[in-house]
C-alpha positions as CSV (number, residue, x, y, z in Angstrom):
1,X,-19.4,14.0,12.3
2,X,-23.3,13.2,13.1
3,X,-23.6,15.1,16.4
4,X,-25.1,13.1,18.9
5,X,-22.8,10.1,17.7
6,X,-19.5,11.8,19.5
7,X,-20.2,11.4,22.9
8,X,-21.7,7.7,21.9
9,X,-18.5,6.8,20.7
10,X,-17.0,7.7,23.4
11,X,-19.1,6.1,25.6
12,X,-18.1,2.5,24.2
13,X,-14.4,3.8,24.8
14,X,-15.4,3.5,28.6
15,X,-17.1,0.1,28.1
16,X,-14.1,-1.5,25.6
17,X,-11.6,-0.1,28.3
18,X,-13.4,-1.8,31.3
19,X,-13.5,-4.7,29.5
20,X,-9.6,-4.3,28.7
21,X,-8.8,-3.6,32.6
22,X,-11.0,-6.8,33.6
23,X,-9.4,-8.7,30.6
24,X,-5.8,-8.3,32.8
25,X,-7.0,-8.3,36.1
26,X,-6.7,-4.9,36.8
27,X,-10.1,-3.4,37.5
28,X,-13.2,-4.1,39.0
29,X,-15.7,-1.6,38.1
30,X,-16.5,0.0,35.0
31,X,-14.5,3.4,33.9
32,X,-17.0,6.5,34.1
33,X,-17.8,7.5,30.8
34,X,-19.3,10.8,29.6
35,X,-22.3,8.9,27.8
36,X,-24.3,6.0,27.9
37,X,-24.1,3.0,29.6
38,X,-24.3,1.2,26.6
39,X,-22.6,-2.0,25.3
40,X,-20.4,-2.0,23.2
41,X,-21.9,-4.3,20.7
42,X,-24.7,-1.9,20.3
43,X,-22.6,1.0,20.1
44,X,-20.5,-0.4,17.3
45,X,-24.3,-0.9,15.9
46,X,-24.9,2.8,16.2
47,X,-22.0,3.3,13.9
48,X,-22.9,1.4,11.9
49,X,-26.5,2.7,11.3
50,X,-25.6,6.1,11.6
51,X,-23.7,5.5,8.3
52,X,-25.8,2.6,6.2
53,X,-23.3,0.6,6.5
54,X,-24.2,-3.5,6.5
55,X,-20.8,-4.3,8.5
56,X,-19.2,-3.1,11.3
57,X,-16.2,-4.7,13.3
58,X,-13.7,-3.6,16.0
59,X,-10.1,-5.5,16.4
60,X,-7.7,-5.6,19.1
61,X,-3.9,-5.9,18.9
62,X,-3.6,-8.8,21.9
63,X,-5.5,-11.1,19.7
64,X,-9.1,-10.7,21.5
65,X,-12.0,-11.9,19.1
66,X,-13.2,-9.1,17.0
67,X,-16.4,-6.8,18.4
68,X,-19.2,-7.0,15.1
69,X,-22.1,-5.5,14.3
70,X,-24.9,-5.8,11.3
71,X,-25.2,-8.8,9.1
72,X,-23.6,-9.8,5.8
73,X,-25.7,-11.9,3.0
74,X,-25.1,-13.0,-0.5
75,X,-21.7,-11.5,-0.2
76,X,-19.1,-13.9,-0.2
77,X,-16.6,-13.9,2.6
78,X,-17.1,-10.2,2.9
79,X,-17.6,-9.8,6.9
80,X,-13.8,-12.4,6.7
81,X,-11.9,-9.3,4.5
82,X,-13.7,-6.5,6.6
83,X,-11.9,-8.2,9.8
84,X,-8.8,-8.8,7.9
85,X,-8.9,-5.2,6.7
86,X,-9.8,-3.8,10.5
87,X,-6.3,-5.8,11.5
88,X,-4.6,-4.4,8.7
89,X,-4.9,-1.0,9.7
90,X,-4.4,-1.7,13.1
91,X,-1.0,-2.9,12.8
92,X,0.3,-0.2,9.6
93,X,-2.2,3.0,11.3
94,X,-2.9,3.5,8.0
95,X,-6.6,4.2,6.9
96,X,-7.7,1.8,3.7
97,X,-10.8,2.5,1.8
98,X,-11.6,-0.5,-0.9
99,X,-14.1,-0.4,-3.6
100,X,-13.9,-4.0,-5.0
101,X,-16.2,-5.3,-5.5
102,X,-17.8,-3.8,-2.0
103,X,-16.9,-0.8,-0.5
104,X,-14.3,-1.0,2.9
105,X,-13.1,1.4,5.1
106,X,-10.6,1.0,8.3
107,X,-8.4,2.7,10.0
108,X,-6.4,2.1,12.9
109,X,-3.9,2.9,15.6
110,X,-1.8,0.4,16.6
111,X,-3.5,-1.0,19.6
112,X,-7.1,-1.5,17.6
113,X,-9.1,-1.3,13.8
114,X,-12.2,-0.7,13.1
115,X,-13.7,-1.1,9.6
116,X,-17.1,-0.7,8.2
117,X,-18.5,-2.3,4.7
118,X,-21.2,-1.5,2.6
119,X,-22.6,-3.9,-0.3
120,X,-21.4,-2.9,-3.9
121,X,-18.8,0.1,-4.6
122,X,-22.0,3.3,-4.6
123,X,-20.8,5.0,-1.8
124,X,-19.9,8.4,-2.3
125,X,-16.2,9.5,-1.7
126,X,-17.5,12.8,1.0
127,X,-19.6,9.1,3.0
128,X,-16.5,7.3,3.4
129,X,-15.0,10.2,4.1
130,X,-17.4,10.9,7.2
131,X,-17.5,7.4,8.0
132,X,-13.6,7.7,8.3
133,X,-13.5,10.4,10.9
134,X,-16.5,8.6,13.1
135,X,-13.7,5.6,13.4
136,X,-11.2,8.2,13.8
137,X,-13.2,9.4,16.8
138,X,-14.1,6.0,18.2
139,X,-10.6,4.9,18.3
140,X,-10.1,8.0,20.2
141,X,-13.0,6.7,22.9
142,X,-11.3,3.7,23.4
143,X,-8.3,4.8,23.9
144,X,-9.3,8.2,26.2
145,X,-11.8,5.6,28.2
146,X,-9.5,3.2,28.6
147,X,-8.9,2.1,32.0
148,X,-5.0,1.6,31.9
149,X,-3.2,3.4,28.6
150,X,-1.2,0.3,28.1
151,X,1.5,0.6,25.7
152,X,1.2,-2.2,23.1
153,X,3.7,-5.1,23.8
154,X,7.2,-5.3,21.1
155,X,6.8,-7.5,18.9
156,X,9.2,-10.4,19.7
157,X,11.7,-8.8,16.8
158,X,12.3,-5.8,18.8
159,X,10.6,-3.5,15.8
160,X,7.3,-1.7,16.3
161,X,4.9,-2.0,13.5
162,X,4.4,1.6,12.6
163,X,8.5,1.0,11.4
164,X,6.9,-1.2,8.2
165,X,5.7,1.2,6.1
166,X,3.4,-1.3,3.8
167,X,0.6,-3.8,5.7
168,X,1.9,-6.5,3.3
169,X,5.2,-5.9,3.7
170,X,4.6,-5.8,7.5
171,X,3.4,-9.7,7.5
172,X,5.6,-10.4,5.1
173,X,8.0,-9.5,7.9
174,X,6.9,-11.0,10.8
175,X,6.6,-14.0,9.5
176,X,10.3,-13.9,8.3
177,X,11.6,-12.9,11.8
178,X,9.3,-16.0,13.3
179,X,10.6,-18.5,10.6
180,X,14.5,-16.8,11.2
181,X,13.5,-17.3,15.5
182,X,12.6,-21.2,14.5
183,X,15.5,-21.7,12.3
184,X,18.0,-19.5,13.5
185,X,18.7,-19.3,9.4
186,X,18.1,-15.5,7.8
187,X,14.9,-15.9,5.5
188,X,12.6,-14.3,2.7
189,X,9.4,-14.1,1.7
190,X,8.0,-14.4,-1.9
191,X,4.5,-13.7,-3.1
192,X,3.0,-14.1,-6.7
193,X,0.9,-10.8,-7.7
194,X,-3.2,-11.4,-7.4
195,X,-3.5,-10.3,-11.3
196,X,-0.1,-11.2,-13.6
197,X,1.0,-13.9,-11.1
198,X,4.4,-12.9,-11.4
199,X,7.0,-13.7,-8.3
200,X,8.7,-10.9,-6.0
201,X,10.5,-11.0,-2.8
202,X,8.1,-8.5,-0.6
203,X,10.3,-8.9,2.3
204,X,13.2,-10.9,4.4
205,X,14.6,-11.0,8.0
206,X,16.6,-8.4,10.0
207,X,19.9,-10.4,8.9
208,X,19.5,-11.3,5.3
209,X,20.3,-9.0,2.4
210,X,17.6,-6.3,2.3
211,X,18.1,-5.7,-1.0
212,X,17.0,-8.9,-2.3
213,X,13.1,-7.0,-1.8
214,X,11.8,-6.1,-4.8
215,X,13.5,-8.6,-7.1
216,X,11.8,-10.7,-9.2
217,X,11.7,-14.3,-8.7
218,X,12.2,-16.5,-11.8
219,X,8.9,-19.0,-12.4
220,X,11.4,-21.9,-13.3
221,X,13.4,-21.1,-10.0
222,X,13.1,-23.5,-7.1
223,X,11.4,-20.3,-5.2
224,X,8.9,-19.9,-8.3
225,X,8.2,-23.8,-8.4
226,X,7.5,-23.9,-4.7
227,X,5.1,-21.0,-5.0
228,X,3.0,-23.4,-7.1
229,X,3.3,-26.7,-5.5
230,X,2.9,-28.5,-2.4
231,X,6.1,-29.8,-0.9
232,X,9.4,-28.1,0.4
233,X,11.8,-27.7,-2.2
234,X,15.8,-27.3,-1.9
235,X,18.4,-24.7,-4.0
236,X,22.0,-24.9,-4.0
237,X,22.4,-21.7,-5.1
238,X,21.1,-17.9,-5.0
239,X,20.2,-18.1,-8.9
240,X,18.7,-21.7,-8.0
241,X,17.1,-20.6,-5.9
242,X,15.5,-17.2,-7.1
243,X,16.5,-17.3,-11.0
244,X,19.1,-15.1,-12.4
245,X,20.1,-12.4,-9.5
246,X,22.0,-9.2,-10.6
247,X,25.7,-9.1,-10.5
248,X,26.0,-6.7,-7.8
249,X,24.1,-9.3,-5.1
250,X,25.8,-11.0,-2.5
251,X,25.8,-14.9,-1.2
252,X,25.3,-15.7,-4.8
253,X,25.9,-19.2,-3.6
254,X,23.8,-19.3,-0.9
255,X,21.9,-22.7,-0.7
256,X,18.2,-23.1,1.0
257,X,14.8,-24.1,1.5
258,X,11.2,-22.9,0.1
259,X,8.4,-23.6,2.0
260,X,5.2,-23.1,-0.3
261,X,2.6,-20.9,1.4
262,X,-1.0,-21.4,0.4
263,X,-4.4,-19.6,0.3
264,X,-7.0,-23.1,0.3
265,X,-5.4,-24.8,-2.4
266,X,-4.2,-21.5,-4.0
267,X,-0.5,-20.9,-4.5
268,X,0.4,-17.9,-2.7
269,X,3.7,-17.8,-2.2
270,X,7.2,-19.3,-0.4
271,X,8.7,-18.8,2.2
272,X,12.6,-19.1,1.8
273,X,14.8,-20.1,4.8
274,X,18.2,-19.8,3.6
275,X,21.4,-22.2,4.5
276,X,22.3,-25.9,4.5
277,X,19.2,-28.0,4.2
278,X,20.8,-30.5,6.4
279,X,20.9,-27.9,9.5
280,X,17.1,-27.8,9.4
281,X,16.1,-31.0,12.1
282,X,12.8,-32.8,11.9
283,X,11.0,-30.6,14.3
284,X,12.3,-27.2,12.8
285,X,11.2,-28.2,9.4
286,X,7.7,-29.5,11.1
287,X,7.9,-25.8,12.8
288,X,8.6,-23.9,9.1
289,X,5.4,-26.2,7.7
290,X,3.1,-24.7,9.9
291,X,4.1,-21.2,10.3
292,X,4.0,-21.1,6.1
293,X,0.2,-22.7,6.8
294,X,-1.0,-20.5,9.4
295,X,0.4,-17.6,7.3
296,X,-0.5,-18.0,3.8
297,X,-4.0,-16.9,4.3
298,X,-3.2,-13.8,6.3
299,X,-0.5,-13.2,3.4
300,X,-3.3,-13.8,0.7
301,X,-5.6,-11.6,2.1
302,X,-3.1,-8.8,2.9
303,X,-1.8,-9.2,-0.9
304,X,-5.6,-9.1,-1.7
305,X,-5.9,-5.8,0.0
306,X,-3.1,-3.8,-1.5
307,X,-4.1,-4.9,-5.4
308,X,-7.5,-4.0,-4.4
309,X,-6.0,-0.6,-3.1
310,X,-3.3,-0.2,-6.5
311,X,-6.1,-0.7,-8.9
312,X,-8.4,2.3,-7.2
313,X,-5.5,4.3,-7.3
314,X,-3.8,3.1,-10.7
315,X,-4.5,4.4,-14.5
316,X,-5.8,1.6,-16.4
317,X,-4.6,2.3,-19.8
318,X,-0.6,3.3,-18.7
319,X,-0.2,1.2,-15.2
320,X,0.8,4.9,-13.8
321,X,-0.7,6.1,-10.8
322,X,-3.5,8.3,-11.2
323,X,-4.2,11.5,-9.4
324,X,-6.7,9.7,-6.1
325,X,-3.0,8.4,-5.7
326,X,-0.9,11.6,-6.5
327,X,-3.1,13.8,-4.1
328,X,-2.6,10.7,-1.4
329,X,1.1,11.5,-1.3
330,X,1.3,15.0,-1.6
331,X,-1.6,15.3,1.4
332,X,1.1,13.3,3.3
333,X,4.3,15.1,1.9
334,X,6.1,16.7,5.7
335,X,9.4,17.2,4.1
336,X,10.8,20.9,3.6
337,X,11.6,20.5,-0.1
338,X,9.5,19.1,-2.5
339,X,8.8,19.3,-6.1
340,X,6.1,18.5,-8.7
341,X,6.2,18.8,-12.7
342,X,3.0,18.9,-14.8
343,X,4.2,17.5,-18.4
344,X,1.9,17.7,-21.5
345,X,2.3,16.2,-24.5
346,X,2.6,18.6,-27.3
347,X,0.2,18.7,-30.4
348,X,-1.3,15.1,-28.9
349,X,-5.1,15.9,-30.2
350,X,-3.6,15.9,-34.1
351,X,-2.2,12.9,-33.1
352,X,-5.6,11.6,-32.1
353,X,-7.6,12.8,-35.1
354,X,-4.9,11.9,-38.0
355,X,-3.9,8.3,-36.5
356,X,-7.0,7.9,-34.4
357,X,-7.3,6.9,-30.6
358,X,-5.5,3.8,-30.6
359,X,-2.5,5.6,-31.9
360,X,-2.9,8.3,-28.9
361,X,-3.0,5.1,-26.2
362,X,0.2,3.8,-27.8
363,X,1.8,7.3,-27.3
364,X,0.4,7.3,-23.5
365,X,1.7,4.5,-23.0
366,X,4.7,5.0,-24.5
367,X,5.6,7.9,-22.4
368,X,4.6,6.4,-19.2
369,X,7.1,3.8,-20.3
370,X,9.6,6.8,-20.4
371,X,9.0,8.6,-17.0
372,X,9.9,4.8,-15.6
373,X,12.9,4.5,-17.0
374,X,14.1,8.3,-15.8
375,X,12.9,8.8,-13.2
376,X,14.3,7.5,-10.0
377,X,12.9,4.7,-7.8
378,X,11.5,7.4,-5.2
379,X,9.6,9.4,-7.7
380,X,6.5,9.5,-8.8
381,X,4.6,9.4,-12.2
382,X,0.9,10.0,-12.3
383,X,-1.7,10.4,-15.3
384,X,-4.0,13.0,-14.3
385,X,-5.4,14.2,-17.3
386,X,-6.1,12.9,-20.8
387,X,-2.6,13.8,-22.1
388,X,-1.5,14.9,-18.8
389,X,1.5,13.8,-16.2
390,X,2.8,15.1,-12.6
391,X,5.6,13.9,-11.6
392,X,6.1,13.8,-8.2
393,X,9.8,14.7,-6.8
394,X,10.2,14.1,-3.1
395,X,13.0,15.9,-1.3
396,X,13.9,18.0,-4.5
397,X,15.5,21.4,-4.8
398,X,14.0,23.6,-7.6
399,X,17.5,23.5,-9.4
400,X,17.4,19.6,-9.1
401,X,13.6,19.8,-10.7
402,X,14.9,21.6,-13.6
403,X,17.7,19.5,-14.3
404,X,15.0,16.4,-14.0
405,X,12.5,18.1,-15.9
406,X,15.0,18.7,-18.9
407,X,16.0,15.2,-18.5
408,X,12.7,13.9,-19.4
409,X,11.8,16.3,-21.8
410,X,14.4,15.0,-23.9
411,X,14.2,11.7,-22.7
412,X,10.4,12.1,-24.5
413,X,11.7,13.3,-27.3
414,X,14.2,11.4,-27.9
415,X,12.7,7.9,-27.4
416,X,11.5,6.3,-30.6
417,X,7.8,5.0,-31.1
418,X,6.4,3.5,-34.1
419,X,3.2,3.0,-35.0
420,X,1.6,1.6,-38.8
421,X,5.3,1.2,-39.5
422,X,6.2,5.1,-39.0
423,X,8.1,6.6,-36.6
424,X,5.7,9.2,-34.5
425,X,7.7,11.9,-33.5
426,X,6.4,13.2,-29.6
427,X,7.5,16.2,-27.7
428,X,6.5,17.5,-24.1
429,X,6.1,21.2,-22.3
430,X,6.7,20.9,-19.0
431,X,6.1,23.0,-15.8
432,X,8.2,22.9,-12.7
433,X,6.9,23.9,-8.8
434,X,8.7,23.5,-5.7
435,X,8.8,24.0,-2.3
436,X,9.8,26.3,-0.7
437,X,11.2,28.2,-3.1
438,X,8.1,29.3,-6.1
439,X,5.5,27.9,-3.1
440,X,5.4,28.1,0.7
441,X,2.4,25.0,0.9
442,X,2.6,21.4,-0.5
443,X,-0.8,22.2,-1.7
444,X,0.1,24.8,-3.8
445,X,2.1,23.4,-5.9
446,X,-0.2,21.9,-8.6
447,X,-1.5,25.6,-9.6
448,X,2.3,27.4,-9.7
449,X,3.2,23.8,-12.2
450,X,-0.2,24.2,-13.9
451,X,0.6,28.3,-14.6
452,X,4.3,27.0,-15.2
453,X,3.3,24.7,-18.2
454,X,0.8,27.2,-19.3
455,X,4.2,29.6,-20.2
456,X,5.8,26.4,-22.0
457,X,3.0,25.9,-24.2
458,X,2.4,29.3,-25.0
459,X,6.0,30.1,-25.2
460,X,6.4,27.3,-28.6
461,X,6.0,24.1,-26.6
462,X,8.4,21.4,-26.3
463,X,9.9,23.4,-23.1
464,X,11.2,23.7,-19.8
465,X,9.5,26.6,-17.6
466,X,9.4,27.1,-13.6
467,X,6.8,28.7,-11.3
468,X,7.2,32.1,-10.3
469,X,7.7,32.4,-6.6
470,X,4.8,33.3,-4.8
471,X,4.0,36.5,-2.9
């Protein structure tokens, strides 16, 4: 924190909550203020400076126009995706930092976001870092110096937003509950991925079938065709309308409508309002159109944002997560049992020198392919090394990490790979840490895992062995 900039952002805490009382008619002179009697405009600027940054931009939750500072050039719509970011974070309270292909940070807390940018991606990590906490402690101003602590209004579902865990899947949402509220018809959202283009449901109203999210949407499907054309288009039918749903899914013969949502003339997406085309009247359908167009950009820039945010924190050459992404859950990990297992791939440098590199990628690969298919939907597999994985095992006794860690030790070695027409044969050592019972701290347990594999590779690899509780 740069020291004189605390009681500065405090001070436009005291100016941004005057402004809020006048804003609703309940105050007539400013708030005192431990600082400066600054505006706010200029202290937003003071941020800004006080970190390099070329951007800086404060939102608000009830829709007033966003507080800016600096000046963008030769950038695109850069100052647009700052904003879009700022009310990102305001409505998940997550914080976001970006590096493509300029550097973003935002946090927020529900009632505001503030975000600052900086041109290219060289910004060191411990900058953004400090320029995190300085919006951290501005948010705080506003809210300590605001004149009444209003609590944010529901949202007209009846579900706050910090109950979305996901920014995308958060509009995603409310625009399902506004398109259900205009309809009176459950509904669903598809979006097509920012890189492969493929189709997924992100997200569908209170009364539809929640698990529908996460399945993929066929291309030839009337949801898939909509997502890449211009006009409403009807399904008689769930595999109509989505493509080819598992067995176990209900209102298989549900009929419906995909709107197409767009980004410019971009195919973003559908939005799929569910029941008997005929129920829809003229005005509702006239309503549907223009929620799926006031939408699709929000929708595009908030898909933007989270493939921006899975490449930074994504290995390259497996599609697993890498360890920015595995220390990012573990730093947030509250739960009283947890478990993490380092796995190493036995004898992988002979590999590498007999068969040569691309032979070692096909093996990486390969294994990553593995921990997928084992693993279960609420764990974790992250590269962290060159022939390194964690797994990540939330809520997980130490017995249950042994049985899981056996599982894909043999899973590994029983898993065929070929390569030059020859079957590779590839083992794994693995080491096994949890909480509470070999470590009392979440943040212990890479080293007992680390010192845990150690034991299986010295012990004749292609092993099982758990941390030692600690002392």
């Amino acid at each position: 924190m740069t020291p004189w900039l605390l009681p500065v952002l405090f001070a436009l805490g005291g100016v941004v909550g005057w402004l809020a009382a006048r804003r609703r008619g309940q105050g007539s002179g400013a708030v005192a203020s431990p600082g400066l009697p600054v505006d706010p405009h200029h202290v937003l600027d003071l941020l800004r400076r006080a970190h390099g940054a070329a951007f800086a931009c404060l939102v608000r939750g009830d829709g007033e126009p966003p507080l800016t500072a600096g000046g963008l050039t030769g950038a695109g719509d850069l100052s647009e995706r700052v904003t879009a970011t700022a009310r990102v974070a305001l409505g998940d309270r997550r914080q976001h930092v970006i590096r493509d292909p300029h550097t973003i940070v935002a946090v927020g807390d529900g009632d505001h976001g503030v975000a600052l940018a900086w041109i290219g991606t060289a910004v060191a990590p411990d900058a953004t870092d400090a320029a995190l906490a300085d919006q951290r402690a501005l948010l705080a101003g506003v809210r300590a110096g605001s004149a009444r602590r209003w609590v944010p209004k529901p949202a007209a579902t009846g579900i706050q937003a910090a109950s979305v865990p996901e920014a995308l899947e958060s509009v995603a949402f409310v625009l399902c509950e506004a398109a259900r509220a205009a309809s009176e018809c459950a509904t669903a959202i598809v979006l097509r991925d920012p890189g492969t283009l493929a189709a997924t449901i992100v997200a569908v109203s209170h009364d539809a079938d929640r698990r529908l999210i996460r399945s993929p949407v066929a291309p030839d499907s009337v949801a898939g065709r909509a997502c890449m054309g211009d006009v409403p288009i009807v399904g008689t039918s769930g595999k109509e309308l989505f493509g080819q749903l598992r067995a176990d899914r209900r209102r298989r013969d549900e009929q419906g409508v995909a709107f197409p949502l767009h980004d410019g003339r971009q195919g973003v997406g559908a939005l799929v309002v569910f029941g008997r085309p005929d129920q829809l009247g003229g005005a509702v359908q006239q309503r549907l159109v223009s929620l799926a167009e006031e939408n699709g950009p929000r929708l595009a820039i908030a898909a933007a944002i989270r493939a921006a945010e899975t490449r930074a924190q994504t290995d390259e050459l497996t599609g697993s997560w890498n360890r920015r992404a595995l220390d990012r859950i573990m730093q947030l990990d509250q739960s009283a049992e947890c478990a993490l297992l380092l796995v190493d791939l036995d004898h992988f440098k002979k590999l590498n020198d007999s068969l040569g590199h691309a032979a070692g990628d096909a093996a990486l690969r390969h294994v990553a392919r593995v921990f997928r298919s084992t693993l279960r939907e609420q764990d974790l597999a992250a590269r962290v090394g060159g022939e390194e994985f964690a797994l990540w095992l939330p809520s997980t006794s130490v017995e249950r990490a042994r049985e899981v860690a056996e599982r894909v030790r043999q899973a590994v070695g029983g898993a065929k790979l070929y390569w030059a027409g020859a079957e590779l044969s590839i083992t794994c050592s693995v080491g096994v840490a949890a909480k509470p019972a070999t470590v009392g701290q979440t943040a212990n347990l890479y080293s007992a895992a680390d010192a845990a594999l150690y034991r299986a590779k010295e012990s004749g690899r292609n092993r099982v062995e758990v941390a030692l509780p600690s002392r």
